[in-house]
C-alpha angles and dihedrals in degrees: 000000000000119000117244143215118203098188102187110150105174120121106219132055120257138142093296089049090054089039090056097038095053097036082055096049093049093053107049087048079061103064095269114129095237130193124176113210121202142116121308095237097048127115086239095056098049090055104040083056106046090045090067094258126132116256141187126206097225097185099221117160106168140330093289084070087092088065089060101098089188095052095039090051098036086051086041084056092050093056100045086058107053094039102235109198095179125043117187122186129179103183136062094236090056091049087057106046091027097041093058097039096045083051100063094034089066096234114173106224128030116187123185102192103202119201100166127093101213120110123265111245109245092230122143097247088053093054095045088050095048091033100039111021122032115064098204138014124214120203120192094207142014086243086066103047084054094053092046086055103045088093101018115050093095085067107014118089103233090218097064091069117081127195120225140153138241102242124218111224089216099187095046087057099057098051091055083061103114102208089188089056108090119190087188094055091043095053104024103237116155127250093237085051109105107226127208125186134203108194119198149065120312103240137117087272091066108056099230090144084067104045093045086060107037078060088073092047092052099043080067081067113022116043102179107060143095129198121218109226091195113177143067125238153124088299107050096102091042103052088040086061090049090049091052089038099058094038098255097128087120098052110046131051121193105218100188111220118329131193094197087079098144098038081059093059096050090055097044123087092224140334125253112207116176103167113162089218131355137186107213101327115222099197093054095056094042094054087055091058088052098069091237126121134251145217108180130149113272094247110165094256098055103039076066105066095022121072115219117237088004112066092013149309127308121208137181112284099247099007107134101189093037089055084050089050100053090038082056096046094047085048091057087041104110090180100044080121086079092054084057099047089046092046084048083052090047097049086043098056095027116034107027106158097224082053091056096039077058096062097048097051086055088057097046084046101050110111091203096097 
């Protein structure tokens, strides 16, 4: 079986980190010698390692590392040793500084797995790393190939690009449901209290700014409800100052991070997700498997993997008053417990994690590089 190398440098933990840390897992469950590279002090790191899987301290620090001779070629070495066949990246830190090393290394095969849907610069470097370096690209949408061609189709061979999913372990999900945690009890927040929850990191990505104040717009309708503001992130100083300054202390509750996610989302009515653009978004998808209904922006990244009217509702990405509306509207919806029960069928035919994993061993296997 091939040796693999799983270059993801980002500090904190999101939905490419999960990604990484699971798909390394799986494989190497699979037979595949496995090693997951990061900074020491990422969250990645630290789990990779607790959980009994090789790692490597790659000291990337941003995307100049590559201009380090000692650290390229020290990295280059590494990999000549232990004879790594497969390098995945995720950042572009990591194209940069990977994509060169595993080069002249003369690793077979050389993978960018892309989950953001912002356009690639049309810079020679970048066309030199994606032309002449890496061998294969994953997107995790068709929203995202499309964004990675917008300036490069004129250079970048389309094939190269292959779509796959991110996949949901359902099962893993509901045993990390905690039933003697209780959201309701911590909070106090009564039983008759409907509770909404948005899920992510406060920053400018998620929305945060709309929903805050189509909050205001929906407490003019619906008396009884609280929304769950559960993440860390730049903004948080900042939206908790919005919340006091238009009067919404009442209504909203800034959790901090949580690690009872999905225990969360088996306590909540429904999930509000208002992200101005998204790659493959994990939440989304694990909230479907979860069986609970959502209201999130039709980005063209959701609207590809929700289906309007059917697993929830879609709104206007930075509508206030449209995201009010559909919140509303999810509120009055006796029946919102059918959107979640067709968004669980949909995870479970469309987006199963082994599937996925599938799809990506046939990639690492194929002999037509």
């Amino acid at each position: 079986m091939k040796k693999i190398f799983f270059l993801n440098t980002c500090v904190e933990w999101g939905g490419g980190e999960k990604w990484t840390f699971e798909t390394a897992q799986e494989l190497a469950e699979r037979g595949y010698e496995v090693v997951v590279g990061s900074v020491k002090e990422s969250e990645l790191f630290q789990r990779a390692k607790a959980a009994g899987m090789k790692t490597k301290a790659v000291p990337i620090k941003n995307s100049l590392s590559v201009l380090n001779p000692v650290k390229l070629f020290s990295f280059v070495n590494y990999l000549r040793d232990e004879i790594i066949e497969v390098l995945f990246m995720n950042l572009s830190q990591d194209l940069k500084f990977g994509g060169i090393a595993g080069k002249i290394a003369g690793i077979e095969r050389i993978i960018y797995r892309r989950g953001l849907a912002i356009p690639i610069r049309d810079r020679f470097y970048t066309r030199f790393l994606l032309n002449n370096c890496i061998t294969d690209i994953i997107a995790n949408s068709y929203t995202i190939k499309k964004t990675i061609l917008q300036n490069t189709a004129n250079w970048l061979n389309e094939n190269k690009i292959k779509v796959i999913y991110n996949g949901i372990k359902i099962k893993e999900i509901e045993d990390k449901i905690n039933y003697q945690s209780n959201i309701r009890k911590e909070f106090n927040i009564k039983a008759d209290t409907l509770l909404i929850a948005s899920i992510g990191r406060l920053n400018k990505q998620k929305g945060h700014y709309y929903l805050i104040k189509a909050v205001k717009l929906i407490k003019k309708e619906i008396e009884n409800f609280k929304v769950l503001i559960i993440g860390k992130g730049d903004l948080e100083f900042e939206l908790k100052k919005q919340v006091e300054d238009l009067g919404l202390s009442d209504y909203v509750i800034f959790t901090g991070f949580r690690k009872d996610v999905f225990t969360i989302l088996h306590q909540i009515d429904f999930l509000v997700h208002t992200a101005l653009w998204e790659g493959c978004p994990n939440i989304i998808l694990e909230t479907m498997a979860m069986a609970t209904p959502i209201v999130a922006t039709g980005i063209p990244s959701v609207s590809e993997i929700m289906i309007d009217k059917e697993t929830g509702y879609l709104t206007e990405s930075e509508n206030v008053e449209d995201i009010a509306k559909m919140v509303i509207k999810m509120i009055r919806n006796f029946d919102k417990k059918q959107f979640g029960q067709k968004a669980r069928e949909l995870i479970e035919r469309e987006f199963d994690f082994k599937e996925k994993l599938n799809q990506l061993e046939k990639l690492i296997e194929e002999n037509n590089y």
